[in-house]
C-alpha positions in Angstrom: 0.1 82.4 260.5 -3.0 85.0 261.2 -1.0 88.3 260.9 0.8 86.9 257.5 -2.7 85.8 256.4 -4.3 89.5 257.5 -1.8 91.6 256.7 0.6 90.3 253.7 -1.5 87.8 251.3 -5.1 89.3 252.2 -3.7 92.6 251.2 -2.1 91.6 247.9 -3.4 93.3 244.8 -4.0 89.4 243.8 -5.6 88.2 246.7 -9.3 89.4 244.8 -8.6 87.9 242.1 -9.3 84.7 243.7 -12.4 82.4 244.8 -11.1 80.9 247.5 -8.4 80.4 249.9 -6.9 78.2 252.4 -4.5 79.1 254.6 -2.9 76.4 256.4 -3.1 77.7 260.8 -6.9 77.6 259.9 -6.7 73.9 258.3 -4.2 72.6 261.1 -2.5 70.7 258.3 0.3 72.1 255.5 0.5 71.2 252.1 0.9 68.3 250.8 -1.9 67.2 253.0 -4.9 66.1 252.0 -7.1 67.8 254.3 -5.6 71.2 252.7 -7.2 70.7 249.2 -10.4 69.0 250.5 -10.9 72.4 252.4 -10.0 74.7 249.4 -12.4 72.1 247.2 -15.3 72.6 249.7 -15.3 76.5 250.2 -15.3 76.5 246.4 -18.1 73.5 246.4 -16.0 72.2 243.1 -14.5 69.0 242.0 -10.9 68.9 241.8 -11.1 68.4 237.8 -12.6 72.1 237.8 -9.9 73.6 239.7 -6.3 74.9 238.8 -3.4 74.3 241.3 -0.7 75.7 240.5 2.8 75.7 243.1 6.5 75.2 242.5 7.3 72.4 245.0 7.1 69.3 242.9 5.6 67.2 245.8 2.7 70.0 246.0 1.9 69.6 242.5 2.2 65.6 242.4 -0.1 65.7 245.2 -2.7 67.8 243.7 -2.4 65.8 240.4 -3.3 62.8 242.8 -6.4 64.6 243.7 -7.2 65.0 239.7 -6.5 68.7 240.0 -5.1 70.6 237.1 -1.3 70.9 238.5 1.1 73.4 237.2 4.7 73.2 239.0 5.6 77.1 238.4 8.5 77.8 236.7 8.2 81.2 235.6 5.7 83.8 234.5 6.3 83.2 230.7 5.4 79.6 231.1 2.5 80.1 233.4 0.9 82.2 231.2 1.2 80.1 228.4 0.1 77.1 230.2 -2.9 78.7 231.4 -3.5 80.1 228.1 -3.5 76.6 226.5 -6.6 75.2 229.1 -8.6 78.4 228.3 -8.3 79.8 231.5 -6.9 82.5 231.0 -7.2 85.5 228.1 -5.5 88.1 229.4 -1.6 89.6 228.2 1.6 90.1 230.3 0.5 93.5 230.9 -2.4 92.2 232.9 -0.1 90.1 235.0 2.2 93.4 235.6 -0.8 95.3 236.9 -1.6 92.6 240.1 2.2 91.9 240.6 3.0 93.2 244.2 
């Protein structure tokens, strides 16, 4: 809801580090909804192909992959890294990770 939104995610040390965010009281629908992703895809004005979703409920990724997002089911830190590291997104080393980890 609105205070988790304010006052646990906004105040992450990773919520910067993102472009965009949907949070699902403001949508009025939960993941894996459509609406959900067409909301995140139009505050980012980007076509699911340009985006990264990553989640680990298996029915959140499937759904995304519908949507032609690049889906990651997360596993563990290891093998998001590397996965990410493999589509060029991202450059950075484990000890980047530990220094937004909250």
């Amino acid at each position: 809801g609105p205070w988790h939104a304010e006052y646990q995610i906004r105040a992450s040390a990773a919520f910067p580090l993102f472009d965009a965010v949907t949070f699902s009281f403001e949508v009025g629908a939960a993941k894996p909804d459509r609406r959900m992703f067409f909301d995140l895809l139009g505050k980012l004005g980007l076509m699911a192909e340009q985006c990264v979703f990553i989640d680990d409920l298996p029915g959140h990724v499937a759904a995304a992959g519908a949507l032609r997002f690049r889906a990651l089911r997360f596993t563990s830190r290891e093998a998001l890294i590397a996965d990410l590291a493999r589509w060029g997104v991202w450059s950075g080393t484990e000890d980047d990770v530990d220094s937004i980890a909250t």
